[in-house]
NUROBA-969240 format. One record per residue (C-alpha): residue in one letter; chain; x, y, z; residue number from 1. Coordinates in nm, 3 decimals, always signed. Layout:
# residues N
- type;mol;c1;c2;c3;seq
- A;A;X;Y;Z;NUM
...
//
This chain:
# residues 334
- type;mol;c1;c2;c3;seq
- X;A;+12.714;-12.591;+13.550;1
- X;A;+12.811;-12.240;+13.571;2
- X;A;+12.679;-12.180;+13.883;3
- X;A;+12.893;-12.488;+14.027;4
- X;A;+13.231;-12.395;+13.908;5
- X;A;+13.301;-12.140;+14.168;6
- X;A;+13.122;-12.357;+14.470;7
- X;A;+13.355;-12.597;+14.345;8
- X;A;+13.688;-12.406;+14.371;9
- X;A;+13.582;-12.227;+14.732;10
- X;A;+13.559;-12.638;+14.817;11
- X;A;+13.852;-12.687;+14.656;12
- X;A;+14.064;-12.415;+14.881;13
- X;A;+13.912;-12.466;+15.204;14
- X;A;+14.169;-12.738;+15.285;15
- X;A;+14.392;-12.511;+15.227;16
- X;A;+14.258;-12.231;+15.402;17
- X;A;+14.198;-12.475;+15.730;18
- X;A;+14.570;-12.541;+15.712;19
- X;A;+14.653;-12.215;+15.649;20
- X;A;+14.444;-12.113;+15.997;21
- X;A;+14.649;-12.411;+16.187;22
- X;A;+15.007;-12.350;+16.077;23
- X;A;+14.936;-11.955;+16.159;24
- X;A;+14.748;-12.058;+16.538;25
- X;A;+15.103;-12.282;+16.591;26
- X;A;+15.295;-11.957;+16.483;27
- X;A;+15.103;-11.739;+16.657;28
- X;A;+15.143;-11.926;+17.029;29
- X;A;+15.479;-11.981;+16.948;30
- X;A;+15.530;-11.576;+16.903;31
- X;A;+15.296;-11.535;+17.206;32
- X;A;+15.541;-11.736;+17.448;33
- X;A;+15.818;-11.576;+17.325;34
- X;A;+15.657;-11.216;+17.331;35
- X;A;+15.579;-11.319;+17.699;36
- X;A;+15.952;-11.401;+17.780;37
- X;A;+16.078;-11.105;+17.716;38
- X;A;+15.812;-10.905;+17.807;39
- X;A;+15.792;-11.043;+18.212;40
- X;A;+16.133;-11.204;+18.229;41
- X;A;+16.389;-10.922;+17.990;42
- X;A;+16.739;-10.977;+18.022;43
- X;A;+16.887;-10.677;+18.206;44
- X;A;+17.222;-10.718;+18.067;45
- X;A;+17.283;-10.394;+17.838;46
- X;A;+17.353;-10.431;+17.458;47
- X;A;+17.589;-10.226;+17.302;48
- X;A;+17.558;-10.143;+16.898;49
- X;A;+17.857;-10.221;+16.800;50
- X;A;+17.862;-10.031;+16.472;51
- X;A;+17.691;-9.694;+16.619;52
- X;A;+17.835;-9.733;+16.980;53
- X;A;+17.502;-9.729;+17.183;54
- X;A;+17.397;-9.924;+17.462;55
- X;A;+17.052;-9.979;+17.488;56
- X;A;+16.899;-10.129;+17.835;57
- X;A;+16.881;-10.520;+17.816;58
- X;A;+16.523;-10.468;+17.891;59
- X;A;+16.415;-10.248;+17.630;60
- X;A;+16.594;-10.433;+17.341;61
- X;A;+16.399;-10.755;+17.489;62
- X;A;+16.075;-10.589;+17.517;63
- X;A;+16.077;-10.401;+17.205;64
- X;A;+16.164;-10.723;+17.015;65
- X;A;+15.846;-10.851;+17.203;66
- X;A;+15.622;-10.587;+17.106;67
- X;A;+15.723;-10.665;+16.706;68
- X;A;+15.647;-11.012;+16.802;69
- X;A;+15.321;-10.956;+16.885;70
- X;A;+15.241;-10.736;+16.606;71
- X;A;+15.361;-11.037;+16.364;72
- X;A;+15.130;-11.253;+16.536;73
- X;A;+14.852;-11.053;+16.507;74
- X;A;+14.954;-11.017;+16.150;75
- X;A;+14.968;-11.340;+16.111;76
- X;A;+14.583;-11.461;+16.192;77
- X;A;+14.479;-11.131;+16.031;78
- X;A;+14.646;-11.246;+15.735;79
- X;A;+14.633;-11.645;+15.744;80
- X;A;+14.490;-11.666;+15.370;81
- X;A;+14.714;-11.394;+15.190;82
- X;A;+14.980;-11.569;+14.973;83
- X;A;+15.217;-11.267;+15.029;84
- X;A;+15.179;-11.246;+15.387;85
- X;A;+15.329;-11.591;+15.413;86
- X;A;+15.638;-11.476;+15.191;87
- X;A;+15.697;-11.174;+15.429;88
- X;A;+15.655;-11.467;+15.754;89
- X;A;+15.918;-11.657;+15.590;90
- X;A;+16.113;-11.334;+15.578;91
- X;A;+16.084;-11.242;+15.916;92
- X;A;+16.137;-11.610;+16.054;93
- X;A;+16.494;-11.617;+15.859;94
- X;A;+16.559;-11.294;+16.021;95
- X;A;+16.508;-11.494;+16.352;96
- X;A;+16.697;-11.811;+16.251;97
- X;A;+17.012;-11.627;+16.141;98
- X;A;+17.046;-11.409;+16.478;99
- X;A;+16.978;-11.756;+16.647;100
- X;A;+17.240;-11.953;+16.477;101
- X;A;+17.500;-11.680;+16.524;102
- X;A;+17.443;-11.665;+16.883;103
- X;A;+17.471;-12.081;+16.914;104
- X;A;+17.758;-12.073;+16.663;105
- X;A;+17.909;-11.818;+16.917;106
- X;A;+17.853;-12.054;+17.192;107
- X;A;+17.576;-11.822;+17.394;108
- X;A;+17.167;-11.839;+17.422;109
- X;A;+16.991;-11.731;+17.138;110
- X;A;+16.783;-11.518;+17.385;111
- X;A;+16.469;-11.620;+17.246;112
- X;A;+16.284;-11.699;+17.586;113
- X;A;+16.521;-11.404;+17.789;114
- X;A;+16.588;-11.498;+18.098;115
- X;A;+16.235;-11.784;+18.135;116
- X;A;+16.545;-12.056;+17.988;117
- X;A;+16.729;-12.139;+17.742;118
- X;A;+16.657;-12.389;+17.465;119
- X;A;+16.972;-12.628;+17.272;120
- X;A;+17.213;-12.495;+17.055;121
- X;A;+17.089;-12.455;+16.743;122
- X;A;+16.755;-12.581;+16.792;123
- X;A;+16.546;-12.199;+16.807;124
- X;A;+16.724;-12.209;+16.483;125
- X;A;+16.600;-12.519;+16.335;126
- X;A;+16.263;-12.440;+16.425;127
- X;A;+16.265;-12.125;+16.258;128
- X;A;+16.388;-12.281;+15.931;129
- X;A;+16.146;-12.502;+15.916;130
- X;A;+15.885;-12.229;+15.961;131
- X;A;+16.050;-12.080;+15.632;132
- X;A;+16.017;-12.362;+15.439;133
- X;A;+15.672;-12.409;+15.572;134
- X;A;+15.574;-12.061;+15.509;135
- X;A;+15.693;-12.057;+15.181;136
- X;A;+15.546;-12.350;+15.088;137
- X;A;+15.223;-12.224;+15.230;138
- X;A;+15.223;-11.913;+15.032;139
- X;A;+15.269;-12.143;+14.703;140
- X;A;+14.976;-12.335;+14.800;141
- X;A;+14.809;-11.982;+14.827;142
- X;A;+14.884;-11.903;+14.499;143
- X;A;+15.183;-11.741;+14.515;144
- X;A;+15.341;-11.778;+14.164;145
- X;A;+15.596;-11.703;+13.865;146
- X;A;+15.886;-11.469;+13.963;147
- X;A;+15.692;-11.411;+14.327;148
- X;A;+15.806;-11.712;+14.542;149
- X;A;+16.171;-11.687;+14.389;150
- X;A;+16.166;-11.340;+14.540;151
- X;A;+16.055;-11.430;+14.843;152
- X;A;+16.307;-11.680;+14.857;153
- X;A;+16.523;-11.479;+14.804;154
- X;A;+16.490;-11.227;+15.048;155
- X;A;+16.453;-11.510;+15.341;156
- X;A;+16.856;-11.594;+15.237;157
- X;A;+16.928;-11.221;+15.257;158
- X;A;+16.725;-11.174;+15.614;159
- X;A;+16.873;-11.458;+15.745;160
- X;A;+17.270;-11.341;+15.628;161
- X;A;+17.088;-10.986;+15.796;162
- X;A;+17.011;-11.144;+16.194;163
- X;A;+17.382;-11.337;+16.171;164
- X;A;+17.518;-10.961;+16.111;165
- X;A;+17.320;-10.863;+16.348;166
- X;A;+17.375;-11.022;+16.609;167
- X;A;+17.756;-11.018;+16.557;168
- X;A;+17.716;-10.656;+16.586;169
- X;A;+17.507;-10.685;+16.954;170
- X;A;+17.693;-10.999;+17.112;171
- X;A;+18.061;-10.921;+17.253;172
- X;A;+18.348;-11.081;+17.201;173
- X;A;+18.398;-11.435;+17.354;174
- X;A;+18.631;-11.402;+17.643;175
- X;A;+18.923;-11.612;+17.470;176
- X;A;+18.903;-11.333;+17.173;177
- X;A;+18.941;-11.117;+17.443;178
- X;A;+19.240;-11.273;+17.585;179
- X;A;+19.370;-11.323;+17.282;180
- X;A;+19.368;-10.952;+17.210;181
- X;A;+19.605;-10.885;+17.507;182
- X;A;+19.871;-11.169;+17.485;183
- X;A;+19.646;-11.456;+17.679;184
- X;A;+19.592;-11.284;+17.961;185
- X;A;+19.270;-11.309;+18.140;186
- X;A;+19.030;-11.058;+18.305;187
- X;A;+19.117;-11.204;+18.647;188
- X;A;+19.520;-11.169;+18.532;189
- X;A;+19.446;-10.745;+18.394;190
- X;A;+19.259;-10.659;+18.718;191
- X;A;+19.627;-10.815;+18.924;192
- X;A;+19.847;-10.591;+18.677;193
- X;A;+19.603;-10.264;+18.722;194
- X;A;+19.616;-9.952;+19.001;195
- X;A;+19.266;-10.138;+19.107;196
- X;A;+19.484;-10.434;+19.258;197
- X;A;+19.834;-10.195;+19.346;198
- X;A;+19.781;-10.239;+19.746;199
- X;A;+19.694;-10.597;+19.723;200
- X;A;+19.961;-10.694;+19.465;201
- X;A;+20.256;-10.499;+19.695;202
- X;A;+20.209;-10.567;+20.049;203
- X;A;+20.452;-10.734;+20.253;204
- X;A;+20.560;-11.066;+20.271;205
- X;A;+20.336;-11.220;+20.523;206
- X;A;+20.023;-11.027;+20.467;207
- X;A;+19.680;-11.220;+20.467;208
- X;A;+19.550;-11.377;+20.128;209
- X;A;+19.286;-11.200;+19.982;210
- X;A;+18.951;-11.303;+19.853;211
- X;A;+18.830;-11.128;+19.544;212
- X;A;+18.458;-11.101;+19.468;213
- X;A;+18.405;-10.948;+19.092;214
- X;A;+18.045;-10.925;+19.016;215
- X;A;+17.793;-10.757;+18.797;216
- X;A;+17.483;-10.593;+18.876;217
- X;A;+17.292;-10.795;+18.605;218
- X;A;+17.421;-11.110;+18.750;219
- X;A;+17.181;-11.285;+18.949;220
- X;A;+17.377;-11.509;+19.076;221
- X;A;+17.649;-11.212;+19.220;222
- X;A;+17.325;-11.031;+19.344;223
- X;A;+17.259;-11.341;+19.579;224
- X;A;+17.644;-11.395;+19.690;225
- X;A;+17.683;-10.979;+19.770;226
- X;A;+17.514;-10.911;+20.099;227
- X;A;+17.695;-11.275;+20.205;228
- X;A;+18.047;-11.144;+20.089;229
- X;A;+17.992;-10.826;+20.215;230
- X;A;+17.904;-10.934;+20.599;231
- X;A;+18.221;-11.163;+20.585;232
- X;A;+18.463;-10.905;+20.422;233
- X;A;+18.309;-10.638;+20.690;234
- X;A;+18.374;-10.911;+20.995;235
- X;A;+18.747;-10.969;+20.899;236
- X;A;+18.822;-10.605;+20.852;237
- X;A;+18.724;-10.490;+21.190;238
- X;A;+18.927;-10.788;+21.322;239
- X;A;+19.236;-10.713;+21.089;240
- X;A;+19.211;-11.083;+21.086;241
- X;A;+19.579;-11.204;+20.926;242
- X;A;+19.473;-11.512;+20.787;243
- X;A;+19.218;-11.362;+20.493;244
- X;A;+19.081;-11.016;+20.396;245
- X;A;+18.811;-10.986;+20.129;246
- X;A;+18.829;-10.712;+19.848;247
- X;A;+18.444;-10.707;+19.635;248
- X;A;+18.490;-10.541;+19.323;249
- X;A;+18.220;-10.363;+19.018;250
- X;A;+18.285;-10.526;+18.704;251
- X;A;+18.143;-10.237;+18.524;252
- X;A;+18.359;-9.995;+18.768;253
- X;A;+18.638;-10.161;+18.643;254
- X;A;+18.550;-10.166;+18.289;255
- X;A;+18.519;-9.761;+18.320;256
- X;A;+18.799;-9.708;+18.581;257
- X;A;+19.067;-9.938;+18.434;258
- X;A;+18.950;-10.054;+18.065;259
- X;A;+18.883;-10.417;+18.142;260
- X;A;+18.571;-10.510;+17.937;261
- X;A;+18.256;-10.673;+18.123;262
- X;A;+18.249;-10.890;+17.841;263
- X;A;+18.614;-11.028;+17.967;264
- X;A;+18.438;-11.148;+18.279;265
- X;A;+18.274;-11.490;+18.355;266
- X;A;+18.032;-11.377;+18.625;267
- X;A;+18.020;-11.393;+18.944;268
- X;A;+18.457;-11.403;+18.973;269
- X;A;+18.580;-11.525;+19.339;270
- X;A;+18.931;-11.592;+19.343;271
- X;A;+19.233;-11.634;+19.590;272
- X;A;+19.504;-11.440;+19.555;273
- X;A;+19.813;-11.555;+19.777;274
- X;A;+20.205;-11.523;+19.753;275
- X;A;+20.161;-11.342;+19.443;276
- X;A;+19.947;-11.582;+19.280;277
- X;A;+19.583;-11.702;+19.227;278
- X;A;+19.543;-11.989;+19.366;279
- X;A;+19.177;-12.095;+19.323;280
- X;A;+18.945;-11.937;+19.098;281
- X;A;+18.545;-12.020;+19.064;282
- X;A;+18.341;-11.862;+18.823;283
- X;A;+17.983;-11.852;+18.680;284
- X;A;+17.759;-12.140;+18.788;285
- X;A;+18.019;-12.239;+19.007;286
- X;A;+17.923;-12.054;+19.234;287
- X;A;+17.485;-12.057;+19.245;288
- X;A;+17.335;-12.144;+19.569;289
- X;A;+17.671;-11.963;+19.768;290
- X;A;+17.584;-12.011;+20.108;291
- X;A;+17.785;-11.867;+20.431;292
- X;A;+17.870;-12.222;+20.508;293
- X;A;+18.116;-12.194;+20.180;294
- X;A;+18.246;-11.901;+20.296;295
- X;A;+18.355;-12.010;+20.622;296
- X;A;+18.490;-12.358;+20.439;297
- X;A;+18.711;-12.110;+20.197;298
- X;A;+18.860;-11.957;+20.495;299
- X;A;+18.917;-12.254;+20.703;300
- X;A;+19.094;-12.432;+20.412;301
- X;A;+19.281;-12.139;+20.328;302
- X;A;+19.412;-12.121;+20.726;303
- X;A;+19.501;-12.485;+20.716;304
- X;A;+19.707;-12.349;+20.399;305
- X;A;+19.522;-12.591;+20.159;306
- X;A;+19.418;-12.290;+19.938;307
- X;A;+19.734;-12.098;+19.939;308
- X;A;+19.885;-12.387;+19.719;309
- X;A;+19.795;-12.369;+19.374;310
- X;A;+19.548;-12.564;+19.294;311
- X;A;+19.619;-12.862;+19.085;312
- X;A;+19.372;-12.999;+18.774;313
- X;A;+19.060;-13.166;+18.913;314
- X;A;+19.080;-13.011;+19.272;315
- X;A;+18.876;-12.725;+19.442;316
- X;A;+18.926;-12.394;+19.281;317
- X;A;+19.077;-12.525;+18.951;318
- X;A;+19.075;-12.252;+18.752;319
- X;A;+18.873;-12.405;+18.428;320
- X;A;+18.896;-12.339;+18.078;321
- X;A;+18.614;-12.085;+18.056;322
- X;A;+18.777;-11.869;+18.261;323
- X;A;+19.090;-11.844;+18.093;324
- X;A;+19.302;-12.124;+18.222;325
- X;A;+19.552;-12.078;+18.514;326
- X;A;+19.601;-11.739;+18.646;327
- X;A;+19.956;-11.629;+18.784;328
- X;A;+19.976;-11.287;+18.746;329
- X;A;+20.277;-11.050;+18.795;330
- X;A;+20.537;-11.268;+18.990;331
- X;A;+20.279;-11.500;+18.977;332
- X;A;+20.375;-11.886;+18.899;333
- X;A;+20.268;-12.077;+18.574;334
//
């Protein structure tokens, strides 16, 4: 009888162990996916601390997140029958889930898969919450007991109130704070009022509208429109041609040259600027898959004099709500 009581209680726990194996394998490929994101496909925007001031490369803060991820999943089979090991994945997991749900909340990608895609609002975040709950019900099962599991608890609701502040500190302001923070105007209306835009913003009555290409290194869609741009701007320079003129602007030039935050941007930026207004505006995904074919419709619609109207809600070149709303700039209209 003796000799049975501890056969019986190995017997006992090896359901528990099994499951223990399983939830940690699910975990684990979970991690590895993720580690594999941001390892081969990093965001290469940079992120700036905002309470030390540093800006680390988009694609080190990705991959060093990855290379924690994949110590945590080793961790994690290593460790598949420790009680406490599944308190400190529920800690980490909470860490996750609150950086997620700020991001979401904030209306951006939780960045969990970089640049491979990017999963609902709010859902990286569910799924990590239910890993706490799971992991601290696994480490209960494991014998985690008295004032232990409280604890951990405890300090998952602390990590995940940590990866919110986090990740207030690393993710910018949205662009209507922005505009907020400098009476409603938008990027697009700063650049018209700065020494960046003087030559455009004063020529004579008469003078061609202008085309204005803001983009952002990191941006692949302004990557993809830049050598298309860049032919057509050349072409109508060395024909002074009077019906258009193209002017291709840095965002982060004009973040260091004039003060106008990248973070103000929606990127790529092409607008029209005509009569001392904008008159169409198209931003972000607006503008993916820019062919020359678009270009050459822009300028024959602007000759006809189509796109030196404003344009009115609904139509081509609306300026939309992301961007800031209508643009008029200095002089401008409405």
């Amino acid at each position: 009888m003796n000799d049975a009581t501890p056969n019986s209680a190995a017997c006992s726990r090896r359901p528990i162990h099994t499951a223990a194996l399983v939830l940690a394998l699910l975990i684990a490929g979970l991690l590895g996916f993720t580690a594999y994101a941001k390892g081969f496909h990093p965001n290469p925007k940079p992120v700036t601390l905002e309470w030390t001031g540093q800006v680390i490369p988009g694609a080190t803060f990705d991959r060093s997140i990855a290379v924690f991820e994949v110590v945590v999943l080793v961790l994690a089979l290593a460790l598949h029958r420790k009680a406490w090991a599944w308190g400190l994945n529920a800690v980490f997991f909470a860490a996750l889930g609150g950086f997620g749900a700020f991001k979401s909340w904030h209306g951006e990608a939780c960045g969990c898969f970089a640049q491979l895609f990017d999963p609902p609002a709010y859902s990286m975040a569910a799924v990590d919450g239910v890993i706490v709950l799971v992991s601290l019900g696994m480490a209960s099962a494991l014998g985690l007991r008295g004032r232990a599991l409280p604890v951990f608890a405890g300090l998952a609701l602390g990590a995940g109130i940590f990866g919110w502040v986090f990740a207030d500190g690393v993710t910018p302001p949205r662009r209507a704070e922005t505009a907020q923070k400098y009476e409603g105007k938008t990027a697009v209306d700063r650049l018209i009022e700065s020494a960046a835009f003087d030559d455009i913003r004063t020529q004579p009555d008469g003078g061609p509208a202008w085309l204005v290409f803001c983009f952002d290194p990191t941006c692949h869609i302004c990557e993809a429109m830049k050598p298309l741009v860049e032919f057509q701007r050349d072409s109508l320079a060395e024909t002074g041609d009077p019906v258009m003129q193209i002017r291709q602007l840095s965002i982060p030039e004009l973040e260091k040259a004039h003060g106008i935050e990248t973070h103000a941007w929606e990127t790529p930026t092409l607008f029209i600027y005509a009569g001392g207004k904008v008159t169409r505006l198209w931003t972000g995904n607006q503008l993916e898959e820019f062919q020359p074919e678009r270009l050459q419709e822009i300028y024959d619609r602007t000759a006809s004099g189509e796109f030196l109207a404003p344009a009115q809600p609904g139509e081509d070149g609306a300026p939309n709500a992301s961007a800031g709303g209508p643009t008029g700039g200095p002089g401008g209209g409405p």
